[in-house]
N, C-alpha and C positions, 0 to 999 in steps of 0.2 A: 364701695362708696366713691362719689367722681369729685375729684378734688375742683378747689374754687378755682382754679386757673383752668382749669381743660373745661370748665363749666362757664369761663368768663370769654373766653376765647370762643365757645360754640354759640356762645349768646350775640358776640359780635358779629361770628362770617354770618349767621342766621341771619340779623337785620339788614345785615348786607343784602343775601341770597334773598330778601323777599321786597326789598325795596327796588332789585335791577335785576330782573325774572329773566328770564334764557326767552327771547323774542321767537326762536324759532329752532330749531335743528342746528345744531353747530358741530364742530370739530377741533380739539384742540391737543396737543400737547403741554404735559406740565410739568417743568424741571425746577425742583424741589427740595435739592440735597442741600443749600444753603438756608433754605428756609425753618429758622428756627422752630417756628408755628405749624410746622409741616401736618399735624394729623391733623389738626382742627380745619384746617386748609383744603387739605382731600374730602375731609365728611361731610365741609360744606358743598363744594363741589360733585361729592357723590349726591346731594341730595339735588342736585339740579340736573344732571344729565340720567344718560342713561345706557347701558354699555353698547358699543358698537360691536360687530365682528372682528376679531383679530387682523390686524393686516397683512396682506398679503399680494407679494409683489407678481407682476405679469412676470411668466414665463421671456426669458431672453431670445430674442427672432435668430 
């Protein structure tokens, strides 16, 4: 059962995430270890993007 707060919190990033849509292809980092709201935060986010490939740095010349 999802409690009313993880349910209250997904209802908010949701009207967020569909009122200010991802315009195009982005790239972001997101540091999140303060953020209280942290899951409801990521699964709004996950519902917007979409995974890139891991990074991976040029070899050094």
């Amino acid at each position: 059962m999802e409690s009313p707060e993880k349910a209250r919190l997904d209802a908010f990033f949701r009207r967020i995430t569909e009122r200010f849509p991802a315009a195009g292809q982005a790239t972001s980092l997101i540091i999140t270890h303060l953020l209280p709201e942290r899951p409801a935060f990521l699964r709004a986010m996950a519902r917007m993007t979409t995974p890139s490939p891991p990074f991976s740095p040029s070899p050094s010349p």
